[in-house]
C-alpha positions in Angstrom: 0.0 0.0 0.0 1.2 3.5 -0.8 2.4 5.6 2.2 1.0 8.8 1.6 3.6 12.1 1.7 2.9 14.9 4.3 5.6 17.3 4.1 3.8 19.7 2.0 0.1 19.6 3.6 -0.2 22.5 5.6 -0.6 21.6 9.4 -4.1 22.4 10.9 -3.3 25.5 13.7 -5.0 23.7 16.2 -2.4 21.1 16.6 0.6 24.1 17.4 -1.1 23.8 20.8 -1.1 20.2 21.4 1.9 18.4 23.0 3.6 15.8 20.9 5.6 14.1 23.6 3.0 13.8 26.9 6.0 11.8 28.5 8.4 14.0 28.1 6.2 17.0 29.0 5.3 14.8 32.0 9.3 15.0 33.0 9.4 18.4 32.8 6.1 19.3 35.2 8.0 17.4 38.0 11.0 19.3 37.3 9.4 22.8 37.6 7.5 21.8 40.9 11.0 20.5 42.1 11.6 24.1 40.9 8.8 25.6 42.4 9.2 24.3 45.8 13.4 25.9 45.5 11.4 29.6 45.0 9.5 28.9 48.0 12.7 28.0 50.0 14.1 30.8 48.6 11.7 33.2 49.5 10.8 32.0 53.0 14.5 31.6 54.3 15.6 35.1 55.0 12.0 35.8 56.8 12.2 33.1 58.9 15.8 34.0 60.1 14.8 37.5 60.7 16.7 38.8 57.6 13.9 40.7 56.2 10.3 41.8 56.6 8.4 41.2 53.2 5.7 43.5 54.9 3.5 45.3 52.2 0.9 46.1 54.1 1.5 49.9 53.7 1.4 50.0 50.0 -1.6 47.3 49.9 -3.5 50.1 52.2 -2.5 52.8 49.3 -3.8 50.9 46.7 -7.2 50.0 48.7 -7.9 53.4 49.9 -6.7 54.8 46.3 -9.0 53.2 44.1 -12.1 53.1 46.9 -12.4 56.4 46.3 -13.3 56.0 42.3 -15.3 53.0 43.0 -17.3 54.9 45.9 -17.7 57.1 43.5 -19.6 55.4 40.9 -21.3 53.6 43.2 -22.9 56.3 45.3 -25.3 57.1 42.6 -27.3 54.3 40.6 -27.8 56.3 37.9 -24.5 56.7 37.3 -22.7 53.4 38.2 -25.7 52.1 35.5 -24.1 54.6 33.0 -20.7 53.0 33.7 -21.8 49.4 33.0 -24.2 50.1 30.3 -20.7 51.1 28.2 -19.0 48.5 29.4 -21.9 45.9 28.4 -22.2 48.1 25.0 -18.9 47.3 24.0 -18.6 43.4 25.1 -22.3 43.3 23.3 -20.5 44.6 20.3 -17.7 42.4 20.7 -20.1 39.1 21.3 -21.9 40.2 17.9 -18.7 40.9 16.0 -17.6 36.8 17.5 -20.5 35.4 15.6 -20.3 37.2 12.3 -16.6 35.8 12.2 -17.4 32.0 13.1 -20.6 33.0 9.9 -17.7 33.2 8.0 -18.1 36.9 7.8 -15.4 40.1 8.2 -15.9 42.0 10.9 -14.1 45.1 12.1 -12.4 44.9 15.5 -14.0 46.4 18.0 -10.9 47.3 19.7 -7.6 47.5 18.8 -3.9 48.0 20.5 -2.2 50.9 20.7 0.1 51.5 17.8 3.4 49.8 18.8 2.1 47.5 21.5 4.0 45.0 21.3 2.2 41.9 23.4 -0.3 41.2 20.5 2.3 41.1 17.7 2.0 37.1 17.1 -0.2 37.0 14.4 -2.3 34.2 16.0 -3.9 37.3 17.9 -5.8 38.5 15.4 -6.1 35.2 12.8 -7.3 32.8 15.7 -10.3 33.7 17.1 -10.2 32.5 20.4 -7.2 34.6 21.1 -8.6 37.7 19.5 -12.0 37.4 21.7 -9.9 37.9 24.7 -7.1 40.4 23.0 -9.8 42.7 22.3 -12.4 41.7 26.0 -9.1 42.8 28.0 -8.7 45.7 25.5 -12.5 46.6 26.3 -12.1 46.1 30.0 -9.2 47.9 30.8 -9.9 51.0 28.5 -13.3 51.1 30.7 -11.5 50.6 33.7 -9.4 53.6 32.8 -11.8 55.5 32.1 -13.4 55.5 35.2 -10.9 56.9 36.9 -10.7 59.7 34.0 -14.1 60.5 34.5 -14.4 60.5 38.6 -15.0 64.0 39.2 -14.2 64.1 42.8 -10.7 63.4 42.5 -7.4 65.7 43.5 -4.6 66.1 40.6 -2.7 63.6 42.9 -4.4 61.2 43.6 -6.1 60.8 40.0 -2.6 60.7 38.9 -2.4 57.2 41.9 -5.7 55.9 40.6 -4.4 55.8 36.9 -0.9 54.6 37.9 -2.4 51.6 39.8 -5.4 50.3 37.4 -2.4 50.9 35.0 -0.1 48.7 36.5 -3.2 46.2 37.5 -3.8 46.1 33.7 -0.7 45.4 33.1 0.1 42.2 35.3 -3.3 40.8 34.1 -2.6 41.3 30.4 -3.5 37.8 28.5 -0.2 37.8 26.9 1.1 37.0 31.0 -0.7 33.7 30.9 0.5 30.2 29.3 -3.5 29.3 28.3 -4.4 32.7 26.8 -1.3 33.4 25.1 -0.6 31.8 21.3 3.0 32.1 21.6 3.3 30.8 25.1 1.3 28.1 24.3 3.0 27.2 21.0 6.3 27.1 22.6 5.0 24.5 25.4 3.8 22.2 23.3 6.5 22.4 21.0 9.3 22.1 23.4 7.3 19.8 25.8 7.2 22.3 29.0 11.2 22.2 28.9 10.3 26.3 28.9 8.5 26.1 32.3 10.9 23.8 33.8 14.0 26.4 32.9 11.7 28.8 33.9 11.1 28.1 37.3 14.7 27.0 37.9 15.7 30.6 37.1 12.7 32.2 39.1 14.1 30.3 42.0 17.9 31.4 41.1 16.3 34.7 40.9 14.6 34.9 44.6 17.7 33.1 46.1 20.0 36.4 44.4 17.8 39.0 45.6 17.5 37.2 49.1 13.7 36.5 49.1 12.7 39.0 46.8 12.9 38.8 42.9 15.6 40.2 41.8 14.2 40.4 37.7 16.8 39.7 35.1 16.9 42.3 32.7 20.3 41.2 31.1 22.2 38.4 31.0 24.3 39.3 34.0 27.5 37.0 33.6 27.9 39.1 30.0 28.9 42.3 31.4 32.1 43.3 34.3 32.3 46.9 35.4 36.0 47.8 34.9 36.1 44.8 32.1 34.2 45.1 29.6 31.9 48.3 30.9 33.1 51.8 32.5 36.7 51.1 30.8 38.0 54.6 29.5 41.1 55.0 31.3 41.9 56.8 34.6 42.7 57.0 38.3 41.1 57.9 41.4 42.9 60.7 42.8 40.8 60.8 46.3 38.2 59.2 48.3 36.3 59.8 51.0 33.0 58.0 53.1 30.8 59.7 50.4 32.4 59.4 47.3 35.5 58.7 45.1 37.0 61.3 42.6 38.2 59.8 38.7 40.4 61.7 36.8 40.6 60.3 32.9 43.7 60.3 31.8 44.3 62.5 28.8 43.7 61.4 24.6 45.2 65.0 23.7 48.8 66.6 23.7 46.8 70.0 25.1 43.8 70.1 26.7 41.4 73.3 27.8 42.0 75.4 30.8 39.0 75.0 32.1 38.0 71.0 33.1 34.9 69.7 33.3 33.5 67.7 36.9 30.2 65.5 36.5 28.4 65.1 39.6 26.3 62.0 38.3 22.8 60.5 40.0 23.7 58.2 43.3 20.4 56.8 42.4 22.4 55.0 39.7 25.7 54.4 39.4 28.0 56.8 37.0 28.8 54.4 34.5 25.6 55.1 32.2 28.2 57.7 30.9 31.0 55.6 30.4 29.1 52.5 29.1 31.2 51.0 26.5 34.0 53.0 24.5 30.9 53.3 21.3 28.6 54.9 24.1 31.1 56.5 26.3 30.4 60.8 26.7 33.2 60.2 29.1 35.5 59.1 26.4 34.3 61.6 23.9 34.8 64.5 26.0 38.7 63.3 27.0 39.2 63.1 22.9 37.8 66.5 22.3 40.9 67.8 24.6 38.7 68.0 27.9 40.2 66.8 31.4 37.3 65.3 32.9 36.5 64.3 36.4 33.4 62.2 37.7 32.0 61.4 41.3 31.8 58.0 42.0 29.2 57.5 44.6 29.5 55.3 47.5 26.6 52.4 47.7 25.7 53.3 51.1 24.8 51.0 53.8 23.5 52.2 57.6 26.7 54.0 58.6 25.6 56.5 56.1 22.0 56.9 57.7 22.6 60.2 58.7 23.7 61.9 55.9 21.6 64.1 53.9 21.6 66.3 50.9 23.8 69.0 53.0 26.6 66.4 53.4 26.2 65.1 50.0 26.8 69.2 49.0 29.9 69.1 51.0 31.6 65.8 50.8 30.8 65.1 47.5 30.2 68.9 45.1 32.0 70.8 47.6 34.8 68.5 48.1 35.0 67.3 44.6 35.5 71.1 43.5 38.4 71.3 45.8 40.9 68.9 44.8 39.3 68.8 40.9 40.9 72.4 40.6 43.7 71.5 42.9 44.2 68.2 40.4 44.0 70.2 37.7 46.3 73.5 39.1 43.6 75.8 37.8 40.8 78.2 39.1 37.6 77.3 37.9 35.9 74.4 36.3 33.1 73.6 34.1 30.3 71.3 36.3 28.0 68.8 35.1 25.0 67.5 37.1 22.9 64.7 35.9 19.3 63.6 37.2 19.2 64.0 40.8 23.0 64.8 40.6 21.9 67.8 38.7 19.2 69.0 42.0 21.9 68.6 44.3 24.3 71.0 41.8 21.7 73.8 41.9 21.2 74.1 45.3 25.0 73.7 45.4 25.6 76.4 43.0 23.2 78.7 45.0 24.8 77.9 47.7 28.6 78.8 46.2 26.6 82.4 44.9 25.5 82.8 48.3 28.6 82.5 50.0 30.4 85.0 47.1 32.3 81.1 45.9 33.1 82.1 42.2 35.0 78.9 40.8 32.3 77.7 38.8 32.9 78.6 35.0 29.6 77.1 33.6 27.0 74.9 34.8 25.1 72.3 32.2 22.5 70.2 33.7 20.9 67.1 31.7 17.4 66.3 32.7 17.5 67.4 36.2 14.9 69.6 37.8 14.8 72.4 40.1 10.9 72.9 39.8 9.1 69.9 40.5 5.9 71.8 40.0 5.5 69.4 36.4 7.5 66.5 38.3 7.6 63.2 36.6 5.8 60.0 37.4 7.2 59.5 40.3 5.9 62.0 42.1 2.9 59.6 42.5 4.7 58.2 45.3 5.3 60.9 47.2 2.6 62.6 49.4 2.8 62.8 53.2 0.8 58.9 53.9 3.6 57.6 52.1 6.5 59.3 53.1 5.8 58.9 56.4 5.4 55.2 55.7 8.7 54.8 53.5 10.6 56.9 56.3 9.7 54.5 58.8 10.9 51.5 56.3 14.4 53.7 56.1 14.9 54.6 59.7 14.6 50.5 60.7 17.7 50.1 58.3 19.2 53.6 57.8 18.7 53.2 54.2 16.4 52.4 51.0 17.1 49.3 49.4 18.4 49.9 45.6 15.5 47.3 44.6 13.0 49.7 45.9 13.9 52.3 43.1 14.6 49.7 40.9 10.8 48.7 41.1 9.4 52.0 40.5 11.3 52.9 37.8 10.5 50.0 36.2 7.1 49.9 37.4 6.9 53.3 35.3 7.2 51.5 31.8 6.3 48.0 33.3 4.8 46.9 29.9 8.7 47.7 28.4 10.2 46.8 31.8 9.1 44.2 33.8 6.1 41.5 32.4 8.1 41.4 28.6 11.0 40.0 31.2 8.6 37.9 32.9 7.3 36.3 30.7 10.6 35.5 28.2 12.4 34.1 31.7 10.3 32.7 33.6 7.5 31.2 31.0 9.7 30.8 28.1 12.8 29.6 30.2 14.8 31.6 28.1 17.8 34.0 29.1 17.3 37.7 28.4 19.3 39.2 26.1 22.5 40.6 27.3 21.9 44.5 26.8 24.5 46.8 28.7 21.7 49.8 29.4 19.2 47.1 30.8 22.5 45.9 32.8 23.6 49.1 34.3 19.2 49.6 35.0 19.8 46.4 37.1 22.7 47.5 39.0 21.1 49.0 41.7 22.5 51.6 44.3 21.0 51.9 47.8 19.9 55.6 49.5 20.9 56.6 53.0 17.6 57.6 54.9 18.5 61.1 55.8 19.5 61.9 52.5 16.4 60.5 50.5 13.6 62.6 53.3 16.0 65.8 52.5 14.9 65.7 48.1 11.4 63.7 48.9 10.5 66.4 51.1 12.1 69.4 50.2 12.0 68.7 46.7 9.0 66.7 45.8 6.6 67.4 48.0 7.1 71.0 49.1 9.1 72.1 46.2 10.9 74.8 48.6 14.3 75.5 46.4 11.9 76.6 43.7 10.0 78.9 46.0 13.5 80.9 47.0 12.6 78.9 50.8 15.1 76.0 50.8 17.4 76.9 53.7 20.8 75.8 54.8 23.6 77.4 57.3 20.9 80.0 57.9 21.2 81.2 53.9 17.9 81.4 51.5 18.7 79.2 48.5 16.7 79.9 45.1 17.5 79.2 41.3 18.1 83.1 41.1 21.0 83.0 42.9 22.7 80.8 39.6 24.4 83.3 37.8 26.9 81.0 36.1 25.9 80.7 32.3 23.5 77.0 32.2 23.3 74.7 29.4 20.4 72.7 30.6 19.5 69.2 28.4 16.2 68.2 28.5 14.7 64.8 26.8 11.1 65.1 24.8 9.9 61.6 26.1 11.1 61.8 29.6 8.7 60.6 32.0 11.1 60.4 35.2 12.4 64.4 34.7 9.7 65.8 31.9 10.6 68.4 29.7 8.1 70.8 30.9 9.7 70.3 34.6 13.2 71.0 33.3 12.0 73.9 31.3 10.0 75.3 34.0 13.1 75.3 36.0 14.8 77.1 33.8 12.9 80.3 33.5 14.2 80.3 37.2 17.9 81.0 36.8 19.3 84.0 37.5 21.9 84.0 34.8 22.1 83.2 31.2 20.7 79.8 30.9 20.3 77.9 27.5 17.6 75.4 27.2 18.4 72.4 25.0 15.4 69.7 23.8 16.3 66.6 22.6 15.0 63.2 21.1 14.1 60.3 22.9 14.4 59.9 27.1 15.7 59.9 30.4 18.9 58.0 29.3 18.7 57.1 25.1 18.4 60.9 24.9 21.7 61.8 27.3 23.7 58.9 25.7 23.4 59.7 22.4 27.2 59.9 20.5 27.7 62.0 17.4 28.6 58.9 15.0 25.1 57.3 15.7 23.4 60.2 14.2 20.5 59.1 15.9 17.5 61.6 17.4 17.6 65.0 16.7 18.0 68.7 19.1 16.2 71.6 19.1 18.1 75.1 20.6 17.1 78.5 20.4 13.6 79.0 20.9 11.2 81.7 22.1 11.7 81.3 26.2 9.4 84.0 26.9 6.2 81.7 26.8 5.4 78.4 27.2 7.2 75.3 26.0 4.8 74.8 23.0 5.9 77.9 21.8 9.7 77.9 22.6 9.2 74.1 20.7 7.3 76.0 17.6 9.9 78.6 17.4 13.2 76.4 18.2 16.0 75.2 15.5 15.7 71.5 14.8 19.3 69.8 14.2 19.5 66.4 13.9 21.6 64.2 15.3 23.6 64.5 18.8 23.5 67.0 21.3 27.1 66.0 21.7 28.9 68.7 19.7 26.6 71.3 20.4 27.6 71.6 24.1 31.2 71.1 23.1 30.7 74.3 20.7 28.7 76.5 23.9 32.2 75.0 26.5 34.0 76.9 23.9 32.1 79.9 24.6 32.2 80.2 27.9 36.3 79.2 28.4 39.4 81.8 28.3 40.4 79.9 25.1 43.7 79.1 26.8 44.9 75.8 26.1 47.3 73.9 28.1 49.3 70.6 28.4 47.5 67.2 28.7 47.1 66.9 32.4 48.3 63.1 34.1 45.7 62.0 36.5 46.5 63.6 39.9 48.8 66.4 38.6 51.4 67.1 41.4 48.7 67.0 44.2 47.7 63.8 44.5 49.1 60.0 44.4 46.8 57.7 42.2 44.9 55.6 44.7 43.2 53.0 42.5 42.2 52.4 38.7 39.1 53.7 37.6 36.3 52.6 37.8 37.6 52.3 41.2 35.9 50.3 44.2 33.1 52.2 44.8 31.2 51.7 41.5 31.9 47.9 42.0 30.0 47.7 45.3 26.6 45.4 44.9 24.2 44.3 48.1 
């Protein structure tokens, strides 16, 4: 009898979800609840010897009293929590109607569709298999709806709207269908096709995952044996010419016979470390800067533990800006310098710099600050954590240990862009049992600092919440700070997507100077938009706008130039210097002894 050939008859889609090897799959089931019970282990260890309190009952109490509000709201009045279903029911009606014309064998236009560049439904089984594209578009319905009922609770403070949408946000996103083996095409295919091998490796690295971070998950971002900070990351060459509890100073060492006058100090974020500047030699600004003929300096922050509890924002001005001025100009035999600030690094310059005006201190050449704020008026998203409930609740976390732990800001940053950050991550480790992808960015993310206590109440309150530096009110040593007490000339970088330091905060700010301050715009965010080199022509800047009205209008009446931002500031250093060039300076100069190698020890430092 004739066998008949196969190859070419196309495979029903029904059988990419059915296992072909049940033994096999079998195998790998007991494997990932061998697995499973190692998480447990993992996560119930360090509770039960008293290392650490997995407690959340203060942030389940936010959420609860958060979104009671909006439901109270729409429930208070029957004629209008009927409104609220009756669109909700209108739209699942239309999408149970649009479900039966399809299995007629009829088209039918979605009744709801992703956003443009939503990447969980790209499988194409989303939209060609019905099933999956009945509950694509339900959750689409249902968490639109849900959205919009906090938009339209009338009732609400700008704050805590702003809670309510960041919460049914990030509840929309954990319960997305593309989180879930059964209700996802892809997660299912790969199941059956590699007979649960996936969840097995899955839950082996979940495990690994809980054990690293101590009984919490510590999410792999990155593939983190890829990258070594002083190896193959942070590698442009130079010394650290001091140290102190708070920081260490890096001098580069020189790519130029002559080099400027003037040298430029960064004063990076300790909320990160300083690296994201000195990524790899293609992404380095550090590097670029030293082969434009710059000396450059850079604080390396200390990763503080509780012998740092007491020092705040004050002692961060003085043993790290303060002190880093000192012996950068003592390193470098000159008078004044050219200062950076980056982030939160860039907060703690202004009031620094007001401080230095206050006190008649005029070694400051120039100022450029990139994405920092001085007005948190327009603060970014994560001023949704901070109102008095929760930073009386956070402070009493910190005072039990004397610091934050770098996970916590970890999570809500990535909790920001948890859709890009977090469930994408999720789901490829810990579902598909495969290894991230080893990105250096999403490695340095991961590479979380800690905050001392004292230090993070100083900028939550001070700066978030009561915004007093803006206000001319911030007070230290008995002296008035304000932003009007910066006469330096400002170059101040602001990103158009930034949704940590937006670019209507930044600008804002900047109307505040006292001095001759130029506002720069520029593609992309927080980080793509700072680390940008020339050669990559990537993005694009806008300069020299209107700054007498709002930013809509400074945007409408700006320059476009695209590409970096890169040579631009290198062009306005050149404006502000003496002109005077001198001879490449060795790290150290005759004032100091090399202490270690950069990156030096401090960067290296992990909890």
């Amino acid at each position: 009898m004739a066998v008949r050939d196969l190859s070419d008859t196309p495979r029903d889609p029904v059988l990419n979800y059915i296992v072909d090897n049940p033994e096999e799959f079998a195998k790998n089931l007991t494997k990932m609840l061998g697995h499973a019970n190692e998480a447990i282990a993992a996560y119930v260890a360090p509770m039960q010897h008293g290392e650490i309190k997995n407690d959340r009952t203060d942030e389940l109490t936010e959420w609860i009293k958060t979104l009671s509000r909006v439901t109270h709201y729409w429930m208070a009045d029957p004629a209008r929590a009927f409104e609220a279903q009756a669109r909700l029911a209108k739209d699942w009606t239309a999408l149970y109607a649009n479900a039966m014309r399809r299995m007629a064998g009829e088209d039918a236009e979605p009744v709801a569709k992703p956003e443009p560049g939503d990447k969980r439904f790209k499988d194409e089984d989303w939209s060609t298999v019905q099933f999956f594209d009945f509950i694509k578009q339900g959750y689409l319905i249902t968490t639109r709806w849900a959205q919009s009922l906090v938009d339209d609770t009338d009732d609400l403070d700008e704050h805590t709207r702003a809670k309510a949408a960041f919460y049914v946000k990030q509840l929309s996103a954990a319960l997305s269908p593309s989180n879930f083996i059964f209700t996802n095409p892809e997660l299912l295919r790969e199941t059956a096709s590699r007979s649960g091998e996936n969840l097995a490796l899955g839950m082996k690295m979940l495990a690994e995952d809980v054990a690293r971070g101590k009984g919490e998950l510590r999410l792999r971002q990155s593939d983190p044996d890829k990258f070594q900070v002083g190896v193959n990351m942070a590698v442009t060459p130079g010394d650290v010419i001091a140290e102190n509890n708070v920081a260490q100073l890096i001098q580069y060492k020189p790519a130029t016979e002559t080099v400027a006058k003037e040298p430029i100090f960064i004063v990076p974020p300790w909320i990160n470390k300083f690296y994201i500047l000195d990524l790899n030699p293609d992404k380095s600004m550090i590097r670029w800067l030293v082969s434009q003929g710059h000396t450059v300096f850079v604080l390396s922050w200390v990763n503080p533990d509780e012998r740092h509890a007491n020092y705040d924002f004050v002692s961060y001005m003085r043993e790290g800006v303060l002190w880093g001025v000192e012996n950068v100009l003592k390193a470098a035999a000159t008078e004044k310098c050219d200062i950076v600030g980056y982030c939160v690094g860039g907060t703690l310059l202004a009031m620094t710099l007001a401080y230095m005006d206050r006190l008649g201190d005029r070694r400051i050449n120039s100022a450029t600050f990139l994405t920092a704020q001085i007005d948190f008026t327009h603060a970014g998203d994560l001023k949704i954590f901070v109102d008095r409930d929760q930073l009386a609740a956070l402070e009493k976390k910190m005072d039990a240990k004397g610091y934050l732990e770098g996970s916590s800001m970890a999570t809500a940053f990535n909790m920001l862009r948890a859709n890009d950050l977090i469930w994408p991550y999720v789901v490829n480790n810990y579902i598909k049992g495969k290894d991230p992808f080893p990105f250096d960015l999403l490695f340095w993310n991961s590479d979380a600092t800690r905050m001392p206590a004292a230090n993070h109440k100083f900028y939550l309150r001070n700066f978030y919440l009561n915004n007093l530096f803006s206000k001319g009110e911030l007070e230290v040593d008995g002296l008035k700070l304000s932003p009007a007490n910066i006469n330096v000339p400002v170059f101040n970088v602001a990103t158009k997507e930034d949704h940590i330091a937006p670019a209507l905060s930044v600008y804002t700010g900047n109307k505040l100077l006292g001095g001759d301050a130029k506002f720069v715009l520029t593609g992309s965010g927080h980080i793509a938009g700072i680390v940008n080199p020339p050669d990559k022509n990537k993005y694009q800047v806008w300069v020299d706008g209107d700054t007498s009205g709002s930013l809509e209008h400074w945007t409408e009446t700006a320059k476009e130039i695209p590409g970096s931002w890169w040579p631009l500031w290198h062009e306005w250093l050149g404006e502000q210097r003496s002109g005077e060039m001198v001879e490449a300076r060795t790290p150290g100069g005759a004032a100091f002894n090399p202490i270690e190698a950069a990156p030096g020890r401090y960067v290296r430092m992990r909890y």
